[in-house]
C-alpha positions in Angstrom: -8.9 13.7 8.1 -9.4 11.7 4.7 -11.5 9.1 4.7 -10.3 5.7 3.4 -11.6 2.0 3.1 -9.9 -1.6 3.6 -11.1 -4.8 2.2 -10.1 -7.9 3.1 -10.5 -11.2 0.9 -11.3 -14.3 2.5 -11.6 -16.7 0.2 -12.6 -19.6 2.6 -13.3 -18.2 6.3 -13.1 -21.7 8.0 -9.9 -22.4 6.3 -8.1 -19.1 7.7 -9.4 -19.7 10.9 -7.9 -23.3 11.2 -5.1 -22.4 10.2 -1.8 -21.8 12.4 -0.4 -18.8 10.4 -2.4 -17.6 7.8 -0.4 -15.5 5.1 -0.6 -11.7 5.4 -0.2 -9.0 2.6 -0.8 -5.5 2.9 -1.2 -3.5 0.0 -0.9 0.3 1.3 -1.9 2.1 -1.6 -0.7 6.0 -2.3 -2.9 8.7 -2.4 -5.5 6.6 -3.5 -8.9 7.7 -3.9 -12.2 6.1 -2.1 -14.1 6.5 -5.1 -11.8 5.2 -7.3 -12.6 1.6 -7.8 -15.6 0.2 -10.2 -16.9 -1.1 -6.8 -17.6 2.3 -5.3 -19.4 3.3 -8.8 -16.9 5.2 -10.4 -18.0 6.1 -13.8 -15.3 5.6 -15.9 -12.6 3.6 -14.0 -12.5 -0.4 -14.4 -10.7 -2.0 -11.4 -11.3 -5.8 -11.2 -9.0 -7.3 -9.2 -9.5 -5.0 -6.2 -13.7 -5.3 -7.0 -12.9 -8.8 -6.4 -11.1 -8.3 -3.0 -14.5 -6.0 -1.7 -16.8 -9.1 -3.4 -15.5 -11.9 -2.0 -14.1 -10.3 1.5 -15.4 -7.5 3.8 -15.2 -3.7 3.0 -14.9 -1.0 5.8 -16.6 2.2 5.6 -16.3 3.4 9.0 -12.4 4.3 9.0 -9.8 6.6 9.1 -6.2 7.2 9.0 -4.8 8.9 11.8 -3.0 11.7 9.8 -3.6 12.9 6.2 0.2 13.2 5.3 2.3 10.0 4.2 4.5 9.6 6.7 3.0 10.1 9.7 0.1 7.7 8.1 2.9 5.1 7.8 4.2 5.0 10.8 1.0 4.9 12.4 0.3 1.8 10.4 3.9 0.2 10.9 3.8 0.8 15.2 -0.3 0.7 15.8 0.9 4.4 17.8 -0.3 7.8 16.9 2.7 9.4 14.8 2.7 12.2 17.2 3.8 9.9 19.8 7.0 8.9 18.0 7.8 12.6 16.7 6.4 12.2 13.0 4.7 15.2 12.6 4.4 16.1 8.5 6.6 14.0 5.5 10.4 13.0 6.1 12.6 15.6 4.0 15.6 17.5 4.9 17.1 18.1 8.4 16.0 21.5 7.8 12.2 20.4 7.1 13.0 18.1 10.5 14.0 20.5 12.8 11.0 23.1 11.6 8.8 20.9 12.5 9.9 19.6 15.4 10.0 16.3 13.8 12.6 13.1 14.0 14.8 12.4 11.6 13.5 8.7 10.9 11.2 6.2 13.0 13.0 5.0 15.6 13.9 1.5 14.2 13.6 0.0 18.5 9.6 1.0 18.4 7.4 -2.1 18.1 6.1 -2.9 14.4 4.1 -5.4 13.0 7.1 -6.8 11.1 8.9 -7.8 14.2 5.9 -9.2 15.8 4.9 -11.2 13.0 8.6 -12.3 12.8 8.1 -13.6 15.9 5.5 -15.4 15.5 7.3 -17.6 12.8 6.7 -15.3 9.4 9.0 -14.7 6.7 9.0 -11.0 6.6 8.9 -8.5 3.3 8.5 -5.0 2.2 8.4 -4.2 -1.4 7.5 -0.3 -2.1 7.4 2.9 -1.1 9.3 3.5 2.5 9.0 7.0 4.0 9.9 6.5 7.3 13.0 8.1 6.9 15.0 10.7 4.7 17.8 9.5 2.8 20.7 10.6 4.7 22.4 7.7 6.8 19.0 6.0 8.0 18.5 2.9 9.3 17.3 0.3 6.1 13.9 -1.5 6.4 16.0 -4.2 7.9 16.4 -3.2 11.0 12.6 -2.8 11.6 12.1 -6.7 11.1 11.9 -7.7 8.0 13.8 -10.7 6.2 13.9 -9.2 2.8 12.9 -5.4 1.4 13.2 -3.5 -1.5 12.5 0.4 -1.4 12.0 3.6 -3.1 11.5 6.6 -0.6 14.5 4.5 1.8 17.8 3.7 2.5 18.7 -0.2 1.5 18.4 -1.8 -1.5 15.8 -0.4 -4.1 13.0 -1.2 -6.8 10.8 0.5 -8.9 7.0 1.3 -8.9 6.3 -1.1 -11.4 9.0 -3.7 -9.8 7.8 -4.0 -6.4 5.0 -6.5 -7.7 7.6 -8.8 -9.3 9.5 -8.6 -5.8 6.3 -9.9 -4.4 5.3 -12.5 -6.5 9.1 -13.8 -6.6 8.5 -13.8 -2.9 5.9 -15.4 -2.3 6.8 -18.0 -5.1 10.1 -18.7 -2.3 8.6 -18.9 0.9 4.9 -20.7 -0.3 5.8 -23.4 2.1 5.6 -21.3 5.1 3.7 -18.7 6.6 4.9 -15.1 5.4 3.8 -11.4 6.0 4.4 -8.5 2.8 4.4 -5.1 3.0 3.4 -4.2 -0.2 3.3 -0.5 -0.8 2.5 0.9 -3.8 3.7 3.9 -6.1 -0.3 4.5 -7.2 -1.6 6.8 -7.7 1.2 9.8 -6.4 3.2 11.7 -9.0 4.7 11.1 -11.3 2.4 9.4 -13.1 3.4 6.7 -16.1 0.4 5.1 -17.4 1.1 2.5 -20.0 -0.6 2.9 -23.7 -2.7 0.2 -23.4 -4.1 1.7 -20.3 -4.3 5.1 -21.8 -5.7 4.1 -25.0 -8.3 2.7 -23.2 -8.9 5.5 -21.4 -9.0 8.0 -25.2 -12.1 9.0 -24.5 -12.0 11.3 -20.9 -10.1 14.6 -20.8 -6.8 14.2 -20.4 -6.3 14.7 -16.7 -8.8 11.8 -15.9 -7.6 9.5 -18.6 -3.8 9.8 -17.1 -5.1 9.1 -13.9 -8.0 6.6 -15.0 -4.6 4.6 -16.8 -2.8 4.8 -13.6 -4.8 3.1 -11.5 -6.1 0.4 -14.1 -2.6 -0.5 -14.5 -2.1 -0.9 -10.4 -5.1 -2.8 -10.5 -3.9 -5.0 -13.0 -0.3 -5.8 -11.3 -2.5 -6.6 -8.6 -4.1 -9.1 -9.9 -0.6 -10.6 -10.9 0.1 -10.8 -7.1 -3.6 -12.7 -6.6 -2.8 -14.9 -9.2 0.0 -16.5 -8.2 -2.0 -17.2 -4.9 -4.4 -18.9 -7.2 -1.7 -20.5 -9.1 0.3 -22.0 -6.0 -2.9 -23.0 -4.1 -2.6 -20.1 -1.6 -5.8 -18.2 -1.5 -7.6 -20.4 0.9 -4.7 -19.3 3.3 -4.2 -15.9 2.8 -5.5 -12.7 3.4 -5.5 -9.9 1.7 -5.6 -6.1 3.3 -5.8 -3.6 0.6 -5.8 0.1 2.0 -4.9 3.8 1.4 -2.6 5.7 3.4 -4.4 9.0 3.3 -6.6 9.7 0.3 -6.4 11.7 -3.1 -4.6 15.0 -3.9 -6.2 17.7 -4.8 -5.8 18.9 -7.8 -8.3 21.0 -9.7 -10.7 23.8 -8.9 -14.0 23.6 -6.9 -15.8 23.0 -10.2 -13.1 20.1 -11.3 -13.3 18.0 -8.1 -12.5 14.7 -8.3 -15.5 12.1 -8.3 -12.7 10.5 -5.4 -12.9 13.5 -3.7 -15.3 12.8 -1.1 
């Protein structure tokens, strides 16, 4: 089982606590490395805005998914059950890759999830990102899981893109900053494909070329991060919010015993 971390930022403690609904986003990140923030001394890699997250919050190092494959990771996350429970044994694929493994063809949309309970508690609900909790072949759409607005890749419903799904979010938030909401933002970074920008990968020129695409990749996520942060800033949010970043499962391996990763641990 990959070990993973969570921070949490709380910009003013006392201010969360007194408050009736705090805001709630979760960034579920994909395939992301432990060691591959600035915070936890990677060598090369410059991550600010999720440095700033484990600075002025609390890190986690005691923690672990409950599966080391995406879907069953999400669904854990989305019902608080063990995957197993609810039949979500490896990835959602084909029928074919179901029945071989014994597996349901989607999450049963009637299990209880965090987005229903939160939207009865009086949230506005959102998910923006990567899905996964179904194949693609008449599924239910994240809407019938309890939430107010999504937009998905990897799901049935309407769709963005991995760089979109941080517009989605600010735009959101931007909408509903006069009452308590809960996002679901989960991120593209760092699975393949990778599509680093050139700034990113020019500033990267100087590691092998495997590193620097990846190094680029998530400096870029990092950085639309810090677009979603901002506009907390901007609209006087922070003190109410908090921030969850996490990652479903850990990095892929992809090199020999002598290449390992630095995130590889």
């Amino acid at each position: 089982m990959k070990k993973l971390f969570v921070v949490l930022i709380l910009f003013c403690a006392f201010s969360i606590l007194a408050a009736d609904k705090p805001n709630i986003i979760f960034i579920f990140a994909d395939d992301w490395g432990w060691g591959d923030i600035s915070k936890h001394d990677h060598p090369d890699i410059r991550t600010p805005y999720i440095d700033r997250l484990a600075v002025e919050g609390s890190e986690f190092y005691q923690f672990s998914v409950s599966n080391p494959v995406c879907s069953p990771s999400r669904a854990a996350v989305l019902t608080g059950q063990y995957p197993s429970r609810n039949n979500v044994h490896r990835h959602f694929s084909s029928f074919a890759h179901h029945d071989n493994m014994g597996m349901a063809d989607w999450l049963d949309p009637k299990i209880p999830n965090m987005a229903k309970v939160m939207k009865s508690a009086g949230y506005k609900t959102a998910h923006f990102g990567k899905w996964h909790l179904c194949n693609n072949g008449g599924a239910p759409s994240a809407f019938e899981y309890g939430y107010d607005e999504a937009k998905v890749f990897n799901g049935s419903g309407p769709q963005t893109t991995f760089v979109g799904l941080y517009d989605d979010a600010v735009d959101f938030i931007k909408r509903h900053k006069t009452q308590p909401f809960f996002i679901n933002l989960w991120l593209h970074e760092t699975h393949l494909p990778h599509d680093p920008t050139k700034e990113s990968l020019e500033k990267y020129k100087h590691l092998s070329e495997q590193d620097r695409v990846y190094a680029a990749v998530v400096a870029d996520a990092d950085q639309r991060i810090g677009k979603v942060l901002k506009v907390l800033d901007d609209l006087n949010l922070a003190d109410n919010t908090l921030v969850v970043f996490s990652t479903d499962n850990g990095p892929e391996y992809t090199g020999s015993a002598k290449q390992k990763r630095h995130s590889d641990k």
